[in-house]
Residue frames as qw, qx, qy, qz and C-alpha x, y, z in Angstrom:
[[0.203, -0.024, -0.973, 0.104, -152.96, 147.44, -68.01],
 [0.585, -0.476, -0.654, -0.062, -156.54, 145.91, -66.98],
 [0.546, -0.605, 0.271, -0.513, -157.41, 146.81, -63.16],
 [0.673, 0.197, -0.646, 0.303, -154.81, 145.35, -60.98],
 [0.301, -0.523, 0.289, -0.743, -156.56, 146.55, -57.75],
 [0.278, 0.041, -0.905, 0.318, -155.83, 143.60, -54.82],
 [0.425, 0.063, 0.549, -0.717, -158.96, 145.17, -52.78],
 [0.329, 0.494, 0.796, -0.121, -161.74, 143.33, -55.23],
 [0.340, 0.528, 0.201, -0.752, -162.50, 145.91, -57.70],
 [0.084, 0.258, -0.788, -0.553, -161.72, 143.96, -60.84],
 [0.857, 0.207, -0.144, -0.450, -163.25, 141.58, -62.77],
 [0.312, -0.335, 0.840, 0.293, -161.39, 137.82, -62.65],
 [0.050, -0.055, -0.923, -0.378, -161.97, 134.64, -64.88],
 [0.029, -0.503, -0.822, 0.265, -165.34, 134.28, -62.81],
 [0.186, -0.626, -0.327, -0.683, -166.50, 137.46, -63.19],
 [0.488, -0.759, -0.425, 0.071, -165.89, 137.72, -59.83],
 [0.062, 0.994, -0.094, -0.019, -163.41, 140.75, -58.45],
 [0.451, 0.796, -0.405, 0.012, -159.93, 141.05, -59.27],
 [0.189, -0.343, 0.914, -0.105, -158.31, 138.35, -56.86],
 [0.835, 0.065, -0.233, -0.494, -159.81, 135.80, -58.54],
 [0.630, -0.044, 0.766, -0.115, -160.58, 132.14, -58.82],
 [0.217, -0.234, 0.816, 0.481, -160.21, 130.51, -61.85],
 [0.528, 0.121, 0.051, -0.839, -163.20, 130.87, -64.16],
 [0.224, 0.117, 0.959, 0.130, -165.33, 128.35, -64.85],
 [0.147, -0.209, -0.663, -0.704, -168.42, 128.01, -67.14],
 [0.488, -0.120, 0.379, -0.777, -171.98, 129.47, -65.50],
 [0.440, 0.229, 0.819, -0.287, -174.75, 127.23, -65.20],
 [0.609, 0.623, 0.184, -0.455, -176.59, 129.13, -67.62],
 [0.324, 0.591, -0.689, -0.265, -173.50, 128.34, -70.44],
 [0.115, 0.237, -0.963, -0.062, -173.45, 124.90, -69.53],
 [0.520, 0.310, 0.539, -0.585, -177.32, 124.77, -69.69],
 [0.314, 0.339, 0.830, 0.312, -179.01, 123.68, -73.48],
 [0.178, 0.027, -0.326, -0.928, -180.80, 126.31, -75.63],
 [0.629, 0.256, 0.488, -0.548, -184.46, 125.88, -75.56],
 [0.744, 0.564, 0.102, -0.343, -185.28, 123.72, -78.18],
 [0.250, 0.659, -0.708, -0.045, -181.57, 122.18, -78.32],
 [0.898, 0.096, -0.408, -0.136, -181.30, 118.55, -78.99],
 [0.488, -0.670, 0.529, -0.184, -179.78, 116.80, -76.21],
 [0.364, 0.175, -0.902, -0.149, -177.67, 113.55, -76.42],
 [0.705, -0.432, -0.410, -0.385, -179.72, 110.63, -75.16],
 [0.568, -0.694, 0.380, -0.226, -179.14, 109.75, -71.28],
 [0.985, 0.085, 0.111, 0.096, -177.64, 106.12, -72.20],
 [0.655, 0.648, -0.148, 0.358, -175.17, 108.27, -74.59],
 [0.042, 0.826, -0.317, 0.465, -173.93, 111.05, -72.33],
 [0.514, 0.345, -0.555, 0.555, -170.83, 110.90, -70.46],
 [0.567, -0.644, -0.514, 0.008, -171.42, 110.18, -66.61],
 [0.167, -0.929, 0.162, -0.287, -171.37, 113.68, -64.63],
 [0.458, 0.358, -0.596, 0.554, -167.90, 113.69, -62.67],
 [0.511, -0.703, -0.486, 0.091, -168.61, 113.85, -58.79],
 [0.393, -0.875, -0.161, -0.231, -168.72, 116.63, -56.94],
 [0.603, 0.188, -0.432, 0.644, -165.21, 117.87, -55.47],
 [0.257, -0.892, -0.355, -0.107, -165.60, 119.57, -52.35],
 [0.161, 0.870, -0.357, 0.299, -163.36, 122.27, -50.94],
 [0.453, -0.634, 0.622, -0.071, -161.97, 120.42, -47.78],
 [0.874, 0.048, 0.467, 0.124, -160.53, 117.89, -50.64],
 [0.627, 0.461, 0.095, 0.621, -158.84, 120.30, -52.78],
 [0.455, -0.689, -0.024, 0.563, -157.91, 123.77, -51.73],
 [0.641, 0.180, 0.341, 0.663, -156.61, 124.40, -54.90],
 [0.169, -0.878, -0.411, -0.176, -158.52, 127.99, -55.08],
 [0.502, -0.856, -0.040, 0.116, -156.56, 128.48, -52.10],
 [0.884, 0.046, 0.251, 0.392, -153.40, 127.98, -54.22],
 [0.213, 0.216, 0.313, 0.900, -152.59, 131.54, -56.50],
 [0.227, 0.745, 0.436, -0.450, -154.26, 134.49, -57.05],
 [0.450, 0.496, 0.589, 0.452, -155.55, 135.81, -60.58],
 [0.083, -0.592, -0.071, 0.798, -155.56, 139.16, -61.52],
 [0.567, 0.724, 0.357, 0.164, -157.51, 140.37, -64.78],
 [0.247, -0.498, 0.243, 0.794, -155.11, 142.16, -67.55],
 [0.429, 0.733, -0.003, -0.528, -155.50, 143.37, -70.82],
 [0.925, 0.222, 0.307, 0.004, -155.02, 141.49, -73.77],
 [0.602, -0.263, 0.390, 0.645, -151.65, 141.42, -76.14],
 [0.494, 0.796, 0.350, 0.023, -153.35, 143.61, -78.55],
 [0.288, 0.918, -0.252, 0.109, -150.45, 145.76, -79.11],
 [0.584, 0.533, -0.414, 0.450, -146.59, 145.20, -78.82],
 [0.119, 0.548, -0.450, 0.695, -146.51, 146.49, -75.61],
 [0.645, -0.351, 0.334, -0.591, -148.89, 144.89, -73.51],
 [0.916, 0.224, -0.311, -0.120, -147.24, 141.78, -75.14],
 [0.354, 0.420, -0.599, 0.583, -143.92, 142.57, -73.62],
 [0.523, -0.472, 0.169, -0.690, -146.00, 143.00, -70.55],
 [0.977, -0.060, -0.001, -0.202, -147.22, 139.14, -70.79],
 [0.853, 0.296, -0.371, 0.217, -143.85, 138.08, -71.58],
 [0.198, -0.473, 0.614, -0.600, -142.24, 139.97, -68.00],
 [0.679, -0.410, 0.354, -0.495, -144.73, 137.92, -66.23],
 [0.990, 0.070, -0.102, -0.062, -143.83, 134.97, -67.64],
 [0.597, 0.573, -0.417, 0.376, -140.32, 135.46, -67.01],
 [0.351, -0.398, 0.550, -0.645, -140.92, 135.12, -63.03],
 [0.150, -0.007, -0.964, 0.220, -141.04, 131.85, -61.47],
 [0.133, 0.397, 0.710, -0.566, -144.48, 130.86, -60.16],
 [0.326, 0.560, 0.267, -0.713, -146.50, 132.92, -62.43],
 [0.332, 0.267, 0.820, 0.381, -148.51, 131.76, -65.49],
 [0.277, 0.161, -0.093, -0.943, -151.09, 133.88, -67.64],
 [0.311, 0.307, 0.890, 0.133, -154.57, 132.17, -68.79],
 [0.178, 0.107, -0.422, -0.882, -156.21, 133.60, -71.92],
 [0.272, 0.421, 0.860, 0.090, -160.09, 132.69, -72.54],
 [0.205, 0.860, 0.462, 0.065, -161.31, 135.22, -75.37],
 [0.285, 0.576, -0.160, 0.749, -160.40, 138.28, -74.95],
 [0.577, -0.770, 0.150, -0.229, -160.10, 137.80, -70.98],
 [0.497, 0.477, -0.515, 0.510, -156.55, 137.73, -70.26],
 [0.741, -0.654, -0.057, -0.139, -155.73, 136.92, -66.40],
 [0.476, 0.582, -0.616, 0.234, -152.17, 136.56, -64.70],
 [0.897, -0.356, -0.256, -0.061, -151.89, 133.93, -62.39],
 [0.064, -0.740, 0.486, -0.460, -149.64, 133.82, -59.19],
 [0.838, -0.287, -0.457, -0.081, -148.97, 130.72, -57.21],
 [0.053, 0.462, -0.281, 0.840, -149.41, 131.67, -53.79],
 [0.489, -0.423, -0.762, 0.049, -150.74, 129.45, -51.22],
 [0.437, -0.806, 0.093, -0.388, -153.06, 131.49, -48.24],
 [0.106, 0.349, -0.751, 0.550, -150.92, 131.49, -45.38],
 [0.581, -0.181, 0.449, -0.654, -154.65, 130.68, -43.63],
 [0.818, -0.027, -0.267, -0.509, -155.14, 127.21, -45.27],
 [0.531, -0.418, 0.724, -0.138, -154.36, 124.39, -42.82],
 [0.125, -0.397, 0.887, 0.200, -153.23, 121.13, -43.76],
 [0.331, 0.341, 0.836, -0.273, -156.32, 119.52, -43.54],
 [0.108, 0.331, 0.725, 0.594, -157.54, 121.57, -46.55],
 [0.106, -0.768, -0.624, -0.100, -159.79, 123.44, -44.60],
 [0.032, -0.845, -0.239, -0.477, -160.00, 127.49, -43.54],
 [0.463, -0.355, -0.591, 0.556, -158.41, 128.44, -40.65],
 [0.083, 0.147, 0.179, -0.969, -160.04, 132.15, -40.84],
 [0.004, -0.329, -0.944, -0.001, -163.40, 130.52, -41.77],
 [0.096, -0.744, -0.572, 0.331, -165.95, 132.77, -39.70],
 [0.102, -0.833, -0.100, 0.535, -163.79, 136.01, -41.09],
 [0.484, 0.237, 0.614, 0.577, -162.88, 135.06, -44.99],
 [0.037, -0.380, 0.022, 0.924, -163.09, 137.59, -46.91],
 [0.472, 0.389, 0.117, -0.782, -165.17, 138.74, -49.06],
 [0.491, 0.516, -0.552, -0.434, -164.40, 136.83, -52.56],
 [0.113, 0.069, -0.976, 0.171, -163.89, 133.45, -50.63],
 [0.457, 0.284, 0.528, -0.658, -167.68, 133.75, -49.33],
 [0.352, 0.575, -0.204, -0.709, -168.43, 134.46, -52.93],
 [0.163, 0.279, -0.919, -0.224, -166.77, 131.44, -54.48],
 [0.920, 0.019, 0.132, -0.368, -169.06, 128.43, -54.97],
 [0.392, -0.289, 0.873, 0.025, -167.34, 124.70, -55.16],
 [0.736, 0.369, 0.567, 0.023, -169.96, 123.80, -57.96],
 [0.814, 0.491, 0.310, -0.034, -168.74, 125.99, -59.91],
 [0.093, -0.859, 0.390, 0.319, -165.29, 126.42, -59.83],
 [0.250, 0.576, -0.721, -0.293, -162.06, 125.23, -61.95],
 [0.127, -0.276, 0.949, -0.083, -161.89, 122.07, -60.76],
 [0.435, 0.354, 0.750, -0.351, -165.92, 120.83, -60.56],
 [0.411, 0.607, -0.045, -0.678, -166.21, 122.68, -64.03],
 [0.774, 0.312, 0.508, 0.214, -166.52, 121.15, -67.43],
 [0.204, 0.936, -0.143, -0.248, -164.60, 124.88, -68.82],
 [0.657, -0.324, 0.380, 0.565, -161.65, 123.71, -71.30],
 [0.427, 0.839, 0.258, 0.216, -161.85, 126.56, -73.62],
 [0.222, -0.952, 0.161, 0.133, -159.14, 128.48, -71.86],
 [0.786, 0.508, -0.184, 0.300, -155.84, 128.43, -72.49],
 [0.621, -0.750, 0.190, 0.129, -152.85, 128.67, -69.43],
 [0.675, 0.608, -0.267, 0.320, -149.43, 129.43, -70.59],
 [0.797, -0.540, 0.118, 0.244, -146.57, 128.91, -68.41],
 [0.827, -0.097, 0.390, 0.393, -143.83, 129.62, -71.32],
 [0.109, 0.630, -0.227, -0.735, -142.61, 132.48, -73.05],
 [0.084, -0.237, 0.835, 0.489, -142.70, 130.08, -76.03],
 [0.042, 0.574, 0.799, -0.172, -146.09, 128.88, -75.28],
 [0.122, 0.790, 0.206, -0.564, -147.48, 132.64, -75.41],
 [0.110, 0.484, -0.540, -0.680, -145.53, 133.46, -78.65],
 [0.323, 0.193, 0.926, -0.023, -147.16, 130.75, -80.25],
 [0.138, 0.716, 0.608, -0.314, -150.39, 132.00, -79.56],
 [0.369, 0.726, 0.345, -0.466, -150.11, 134.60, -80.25],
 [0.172, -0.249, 0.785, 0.540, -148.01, 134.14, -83.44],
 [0.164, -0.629, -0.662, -0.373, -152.26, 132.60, -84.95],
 [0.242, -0.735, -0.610, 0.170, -154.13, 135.09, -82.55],
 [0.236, -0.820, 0.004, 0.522, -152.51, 138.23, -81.98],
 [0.763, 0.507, 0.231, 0.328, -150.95, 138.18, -85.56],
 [0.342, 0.773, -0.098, 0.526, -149.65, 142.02, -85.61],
 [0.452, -0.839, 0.294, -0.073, -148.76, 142.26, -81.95],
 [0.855, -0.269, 0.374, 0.238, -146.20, 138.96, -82.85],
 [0.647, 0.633, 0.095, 0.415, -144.91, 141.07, -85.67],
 [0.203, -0.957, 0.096, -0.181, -143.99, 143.93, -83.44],
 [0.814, -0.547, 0.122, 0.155, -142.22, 141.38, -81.13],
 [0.843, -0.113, 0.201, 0.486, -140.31, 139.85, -83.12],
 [0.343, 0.892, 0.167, 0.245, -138.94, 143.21, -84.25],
 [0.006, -0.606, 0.494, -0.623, -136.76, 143.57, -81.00],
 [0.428, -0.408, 0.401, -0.700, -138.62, 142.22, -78.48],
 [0.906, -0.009, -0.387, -0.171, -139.12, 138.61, -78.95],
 [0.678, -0.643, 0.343, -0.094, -137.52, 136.51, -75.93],
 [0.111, 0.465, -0.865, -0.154, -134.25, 134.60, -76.51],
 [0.787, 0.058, -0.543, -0.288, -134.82, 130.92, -77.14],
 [0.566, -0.659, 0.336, -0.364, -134.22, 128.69, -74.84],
 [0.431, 0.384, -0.775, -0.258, -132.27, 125.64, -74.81],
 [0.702, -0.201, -0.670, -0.134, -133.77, 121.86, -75.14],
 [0.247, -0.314, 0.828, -0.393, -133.76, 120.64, -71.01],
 [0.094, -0.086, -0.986, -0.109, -135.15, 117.47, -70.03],
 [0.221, -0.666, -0.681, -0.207, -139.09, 116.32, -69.49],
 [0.221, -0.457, 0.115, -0.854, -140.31, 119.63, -67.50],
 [0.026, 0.320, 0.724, -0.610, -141.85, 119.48, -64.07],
 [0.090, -0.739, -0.534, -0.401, -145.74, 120.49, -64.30],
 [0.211, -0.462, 0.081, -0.858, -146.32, 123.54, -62.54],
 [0.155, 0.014, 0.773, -0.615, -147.34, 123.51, -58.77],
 [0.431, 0.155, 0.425, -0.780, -150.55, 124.50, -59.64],
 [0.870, 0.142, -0.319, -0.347, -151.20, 121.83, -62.71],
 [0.167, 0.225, -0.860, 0.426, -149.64, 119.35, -60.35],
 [0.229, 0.171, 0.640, -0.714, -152.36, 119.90, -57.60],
 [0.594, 0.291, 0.059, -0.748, -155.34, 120.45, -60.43],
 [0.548, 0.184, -0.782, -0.234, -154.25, 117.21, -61.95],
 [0.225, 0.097, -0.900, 0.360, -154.34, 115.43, -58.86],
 [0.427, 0.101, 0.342, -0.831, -157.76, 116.76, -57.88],
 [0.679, 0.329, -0.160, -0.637, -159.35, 116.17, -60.88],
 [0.825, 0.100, 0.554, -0.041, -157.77, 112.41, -61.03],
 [0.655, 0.710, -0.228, -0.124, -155.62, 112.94, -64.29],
 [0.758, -0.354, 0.337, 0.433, -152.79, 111.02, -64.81]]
């Protein structure tokens, strides 16, 4: 597996260290090529406002942990443990592979705001609000919550590792239940972002 090393030595979604924060597209990516046609101002879609942190928290919600992709049989089975634990989802963008914990800080007060503030650690300093999950325009990723979901995938993506599975290792099926609950944490990222 990926560096799974809680002090910060990883890499997350962000490219920031291994407890992460959900990546989100740099400035420079969501900048125009020199010499790239833009739409006209009239056309383009009016910029979303500005979420700030003491209105979502959501950050403050899981931690992310960079892993290694499903390239083989085994580091599939891997993905498919984690998914078999409550609370915990995986999100795939490329070949950056992240597992996702929902896990509210014990320090965030009702009010959305910091209660260790002055002594946050490192990665929370780090974080910017312009350009995280929420304030981002990133939907390129891909967040799986479902052993079924993942098999999918990787069923087009991972082609020989979903041959392996299903060799032995494929998960049992599950049966029909009614409409699913969203996840806590697409719950909370809807509700930020104003999706219904």
């Amino acid at each position: 597996m990926a560096n799974t090393d809680l002090t910060g030595g990883g890499k997350s979604r962000s490219g920031r260290s291994a407890v992460s924060k959900r990546p989100a597209k740099t400035k420079a990516s969501r900048t125009p090529r020199a010499g790239a046609a833009s739409a006209p101002a009239a056309l383009a879609a009016p910029a979303r406002p500005l979420i700030p942190c003491t209105a979502c928290g959501l950050c403050c919600s899981y931690v992310a942990i960079e892993i290694d992709a499903p390239t083989t049989a085994r580091r599939a089975t891997q993905l498919l443990f984690y998914l078999y634990h409550e609370g915990v989802s995986l999100y795939a963008s490329g070949d950056d592979w992240m597992v996702q914990f929902e896990s509210r800080c014990k320090h965030l007060l009702p009010d959305r705001r910091c209660g260790v503030y002055e002594t946050r650690p490192h990665i929370c300093r780090d974080f910017s609000e312009t350009d995280c999950e929420v304030n981002s325009d990133d939907d390129e990723g891909h967040t799986f919550y479902t052993t079924e979901a993942l098999m999918a995938y990787l069923q087009i993506h991972y082609k020989r590792a979903h041959r392996e599975l299903m060799k032995g290792y494929a998960p049992p099926p599950t049966a029909a239940k009614a409409k699913p609950r969203l996840p806590l944490f697409e719950q909370r990222f809807r509700d930020v972002r104003g999706v219904v």
